[in-house]
N, C-alpha and C positions, 0 to 999 in steps of 0.2 A: 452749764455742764450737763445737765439733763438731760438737754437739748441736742448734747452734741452724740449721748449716749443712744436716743431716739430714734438718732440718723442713721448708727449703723447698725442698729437693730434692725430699723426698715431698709437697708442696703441689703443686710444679707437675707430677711426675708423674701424680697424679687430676686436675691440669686437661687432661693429654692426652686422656682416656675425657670429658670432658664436653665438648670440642671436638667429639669425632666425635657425644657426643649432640646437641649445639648444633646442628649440621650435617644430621642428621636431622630433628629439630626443624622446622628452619627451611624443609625441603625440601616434609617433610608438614603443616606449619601457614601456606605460603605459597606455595610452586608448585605443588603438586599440586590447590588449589582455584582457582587462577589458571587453568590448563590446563582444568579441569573447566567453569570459568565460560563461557572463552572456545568449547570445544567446543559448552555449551549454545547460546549465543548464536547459533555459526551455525549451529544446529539449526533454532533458532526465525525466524530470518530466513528460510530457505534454505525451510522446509515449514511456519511458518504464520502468520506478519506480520512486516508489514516497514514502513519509513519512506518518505513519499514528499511532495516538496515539489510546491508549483503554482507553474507559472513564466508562465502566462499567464491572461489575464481572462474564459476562455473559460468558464468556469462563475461567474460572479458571478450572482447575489447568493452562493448557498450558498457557494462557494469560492474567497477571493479572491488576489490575488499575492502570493506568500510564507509561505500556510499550509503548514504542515507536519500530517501525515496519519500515523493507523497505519491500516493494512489489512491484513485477512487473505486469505490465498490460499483458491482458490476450487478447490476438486477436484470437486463437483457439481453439473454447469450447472443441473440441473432444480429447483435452489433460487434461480436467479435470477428477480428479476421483472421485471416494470415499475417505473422510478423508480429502481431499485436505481444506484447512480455507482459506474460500476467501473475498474479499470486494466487495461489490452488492448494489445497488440503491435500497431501501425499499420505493416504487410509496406508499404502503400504510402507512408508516413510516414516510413517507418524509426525509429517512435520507441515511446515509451510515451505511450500518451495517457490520460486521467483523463476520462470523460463519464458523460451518464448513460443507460439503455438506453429507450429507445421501442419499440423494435419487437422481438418474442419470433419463433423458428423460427416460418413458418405465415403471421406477421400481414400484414395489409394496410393500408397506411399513405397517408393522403393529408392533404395539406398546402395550405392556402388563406390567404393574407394572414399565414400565422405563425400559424394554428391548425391544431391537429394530429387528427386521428381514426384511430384503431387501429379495424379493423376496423366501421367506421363509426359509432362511440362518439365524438363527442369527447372529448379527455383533459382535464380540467382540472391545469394545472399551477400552481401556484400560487407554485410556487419560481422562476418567469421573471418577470422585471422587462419585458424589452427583446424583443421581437416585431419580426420584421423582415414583407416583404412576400413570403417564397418560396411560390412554387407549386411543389407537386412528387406526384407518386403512387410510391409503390416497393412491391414484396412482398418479404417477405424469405424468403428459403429455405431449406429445414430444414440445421439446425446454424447456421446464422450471425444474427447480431444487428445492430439499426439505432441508433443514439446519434446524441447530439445535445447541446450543451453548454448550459447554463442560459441563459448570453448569446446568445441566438441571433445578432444581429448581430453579431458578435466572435469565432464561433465558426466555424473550417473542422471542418466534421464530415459524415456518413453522406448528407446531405442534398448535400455541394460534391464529395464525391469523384469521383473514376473508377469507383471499386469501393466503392460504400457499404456492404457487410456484411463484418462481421467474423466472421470463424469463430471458434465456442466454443473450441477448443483454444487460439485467441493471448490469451484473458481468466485475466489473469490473478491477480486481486486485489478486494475488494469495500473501500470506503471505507466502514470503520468509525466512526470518533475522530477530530474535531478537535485535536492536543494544544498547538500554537502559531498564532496568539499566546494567552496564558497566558488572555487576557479572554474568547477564543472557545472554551474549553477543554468538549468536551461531544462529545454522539452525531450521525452526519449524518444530513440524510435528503433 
């Protein structure tokens, strides 16, 4: 009987040392890639996309209420063009806003019944459904950008503000990826 009481004394002895391995275990097969995940995450948020919803109809047809969006952060303006739909710090907005760019540092932008010409080109846009009647002429000046939202009647943009140029530095994001709703799942343009 002694013998048999011996035995699980020394059982539960070696389950001491396998607690503390358990415990390591657990630490390096579940917290330590938890911590590693969530550092990556705000890595990649934080320096080079990120998630952004449309809460208004200012860019329809391309981007309607309630898409959800990845985009990537934008570190060099001389890659942006015309067409490109980017995210920008609106100083007079106080907001984020989501448009798309018409007018580059330089250009010369004039506006007749809701058609547009960059430097006496007209643009063909072919992503605008809804044309309103604005007259307007602007130039834009070096470092800052002119936008404008697909909806033209729908949209307060560069065309209605106080200050229609945005400085390069408040741009902060290029709209990549559709990823919701699952049906409209694809690249923008």
């Amino acid at each position: 009987m002694k013998e048999g009481i011996d035995e699980i004394i020394g059982e539960d002895k070696s389950n001491l040392g396998n607690n503390k391995s358990n415990k390591s275990n657990f630490f390096k097969d579940w917290v330590v890639p938890l911590v590693i995940a969530f550092v990556l995450a705000f890595l990649i948020k934080q320096y080079i996309l990120f998630k952004v919803y449309i809460p208004s109809g200012s860019m329809i047809p391309t981007l309607n209420v309630g898409d959800h969006l990845f985009v990537t952060k934008v570190y060099n303006l001389d890659n942006i063009e015309r067409g490109d739909i980017l995210v920008f710090d609106s100083k007079e907005l106080s907001d984020l806003l989501i448009k798309r760019v018409i007018g580059l540092p330089g250009d010369n932008i004039k506006i007749v019944d809701g058609q547009i010409s960059v430097n006496g080109e007209e643009v063909q846009e072919d992503y605008t459904i809804n044309k309103d009647n604005f007259y307007g002429e602007f130039h834009v000046p070096e470092g800052k950008y002119f936008f404008c939202g697909d909806n033209r009647p729908d949209s307060y943009d560069s065309r209605k503000w106080a200050n229609p140029y945005i400085n390069g530095e408040d741009i902060q994001a290029k709209a990549q990826v559709k990823v919701y709703p699952f049906s409209d799942f694809g690249s923008i343009k």
